[in-house]
N, C-alpha and C positions, 0 to 999 in steps of 0.2 A: 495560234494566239489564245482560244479558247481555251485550250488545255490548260497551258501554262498561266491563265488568270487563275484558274482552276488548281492549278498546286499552290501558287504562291498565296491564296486567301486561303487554303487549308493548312500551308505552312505557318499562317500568322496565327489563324485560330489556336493550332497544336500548340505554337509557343504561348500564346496568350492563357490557355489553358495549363501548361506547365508553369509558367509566373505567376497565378493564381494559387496554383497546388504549394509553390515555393511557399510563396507569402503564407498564406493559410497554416502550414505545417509551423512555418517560423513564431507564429503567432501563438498557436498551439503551446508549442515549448515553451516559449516565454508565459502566457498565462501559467502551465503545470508548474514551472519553477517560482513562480510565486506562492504556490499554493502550499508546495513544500516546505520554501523560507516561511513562512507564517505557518502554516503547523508545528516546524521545529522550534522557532520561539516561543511561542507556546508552550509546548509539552515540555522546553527544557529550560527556560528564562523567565518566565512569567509565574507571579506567584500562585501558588493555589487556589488561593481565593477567587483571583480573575478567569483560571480559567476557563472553568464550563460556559460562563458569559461571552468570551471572547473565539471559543468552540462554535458556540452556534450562531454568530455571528461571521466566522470564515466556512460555517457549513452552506449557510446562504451565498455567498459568493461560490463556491464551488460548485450549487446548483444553477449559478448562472454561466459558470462557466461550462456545466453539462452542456445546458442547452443552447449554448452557441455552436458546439461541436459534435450535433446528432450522429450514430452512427461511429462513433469514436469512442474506442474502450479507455484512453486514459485519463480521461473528467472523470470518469464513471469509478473507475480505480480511488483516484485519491477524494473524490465525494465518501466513496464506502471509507476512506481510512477515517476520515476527518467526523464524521457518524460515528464508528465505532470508537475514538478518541474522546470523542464528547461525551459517550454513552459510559466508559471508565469515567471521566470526570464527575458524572453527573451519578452514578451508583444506584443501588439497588432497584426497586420494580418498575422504576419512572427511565429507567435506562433502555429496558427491555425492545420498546416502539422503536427506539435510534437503532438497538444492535438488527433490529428487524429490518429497516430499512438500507443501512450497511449492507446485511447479506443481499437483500434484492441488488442493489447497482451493483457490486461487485460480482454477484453470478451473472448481471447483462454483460460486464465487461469480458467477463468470460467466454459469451456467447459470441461476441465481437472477437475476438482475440486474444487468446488464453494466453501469448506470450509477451502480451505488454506490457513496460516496463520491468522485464526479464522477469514476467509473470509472478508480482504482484500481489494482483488478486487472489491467488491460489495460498499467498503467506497470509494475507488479510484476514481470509476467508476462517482459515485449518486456525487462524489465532481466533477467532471468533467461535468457532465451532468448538474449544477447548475451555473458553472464558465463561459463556454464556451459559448458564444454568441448564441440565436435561429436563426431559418431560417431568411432569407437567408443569412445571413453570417457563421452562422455555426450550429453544431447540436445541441446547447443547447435545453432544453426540464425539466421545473422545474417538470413538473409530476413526469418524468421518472426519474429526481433526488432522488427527495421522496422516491419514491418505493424502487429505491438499499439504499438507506441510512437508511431503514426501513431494506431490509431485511440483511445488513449486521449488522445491532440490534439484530438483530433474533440469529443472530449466536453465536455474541459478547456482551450480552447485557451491560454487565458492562466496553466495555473497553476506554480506553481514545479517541482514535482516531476516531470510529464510532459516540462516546458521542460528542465531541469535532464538529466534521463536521456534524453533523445534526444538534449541538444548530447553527452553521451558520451559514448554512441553513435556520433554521428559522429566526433568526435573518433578513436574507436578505429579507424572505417573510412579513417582519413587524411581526410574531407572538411573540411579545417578550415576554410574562409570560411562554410559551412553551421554550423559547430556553433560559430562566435563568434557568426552572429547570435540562432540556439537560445538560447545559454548567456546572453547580453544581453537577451532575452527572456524568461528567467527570473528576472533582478537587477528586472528592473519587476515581477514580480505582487505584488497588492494581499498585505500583512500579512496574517496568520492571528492574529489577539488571544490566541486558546485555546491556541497552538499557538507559545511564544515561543522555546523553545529548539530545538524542530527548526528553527524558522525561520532562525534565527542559524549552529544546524551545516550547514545545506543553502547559506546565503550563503558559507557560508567556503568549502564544498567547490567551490562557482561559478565563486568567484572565483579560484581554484588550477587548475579546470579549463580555465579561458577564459585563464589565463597561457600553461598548456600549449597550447594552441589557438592563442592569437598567436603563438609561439616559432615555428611554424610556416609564418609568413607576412610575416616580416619578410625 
């Protein structure tokens, strides 16, 4: 009898413990998917004017929802996106602190789990390291762009956002028959259902990008 108390209250803990991990995971996701809906309105509805105000007002949320989910690279992920979104908003040397802080969460997230959100951080990261001004004004560094814009390909190969930011990438490096095929590679990935309005601002920016790309080659 002893035994058998002995499995059944380590059977309730195990499940007790997996209904926790459920919940928790569930929660997770739905927090991330907020965070997404509100940065896409934003960067694709919201006027200009609002935006950098309305940035660092979902940047603060997004550090809370870090720190409800220590240990967990995907707060840490769309914290870095939503920094480096505000830091474009907000432009020149008053931007720099946000793109700083950006790269930090985004390389913990890394450190957690380089394939979250079909690695993410690694497109964040390679668009940050291409945007952001070289020494000495800041740590820009195209190599080192390259390389995370490659390897979150590796991850991602077909999806829009890695496809999307390495065509411009090239683009910016002048390669432009490299970055219409990129950019036309990113017009084919599969819909995102969850995810309609970024989908739609990410197509438009594409397809403005790959114009500037042909102009080039005609």
């Amino acid at each position: 009898m002893m035994c058998i108390r002995g499995m059944t209250g380590g059977l309730i803990a195990a499940l007790l413990f997996l209904l926790t991990t459920q919940t928790c995971a569930a929660a997770l996701t739905d927090d991330i998917s907020q965070l997404q809906h509100e940065w896409a309105v934003i960067k694709y509805q919201a006027a200009e004017s609002e935006q950098e105000k309305r940035y660092e007002t979902l940047a603060a949320k997004a550090g809370s929802v870090t720190a409800r989910y220590p240990g967990k690279a995907e707060p840490l992920i769309w914290e870095g996106i939503i920094l480096s979104t505000w830091a474009g908003a907000r432009g020149g040397l008053g931007a720099l602190s946000l793109a700083k802080e950006s790269r930090k969460q985004l390389e913990a997230a890394i450190a957690i789990d380089p394939d979250a959100l079909q690695g993410s951080a690694y497109t964040s990261l390679g668009t940050l390291y291409f945007k952001v001004p070289g020494w000495p004004i800041g740590f820009g560094d195209t190599a080192k762009a390259e390389e995370l814009l490659q390897q979150a390909l590796t991850i991602n190969p077909e999806g829009i956002d890695p496809n999307f930011f390495y065509g411009e990438f090239l683009l910016e490096e002048d390669r432009y028959a490299e970055s219409v095929a990129v950019l036309n590679k990113a017009l084919q990935a599969a819909p995102r259902p969850d995810r309609p309005i970024a989908d739609a601002g990410r197509k438009a920016e594409i397809q403005a990008t790959l114009a500037e790309a042909r102009k080039h080659l005609d």
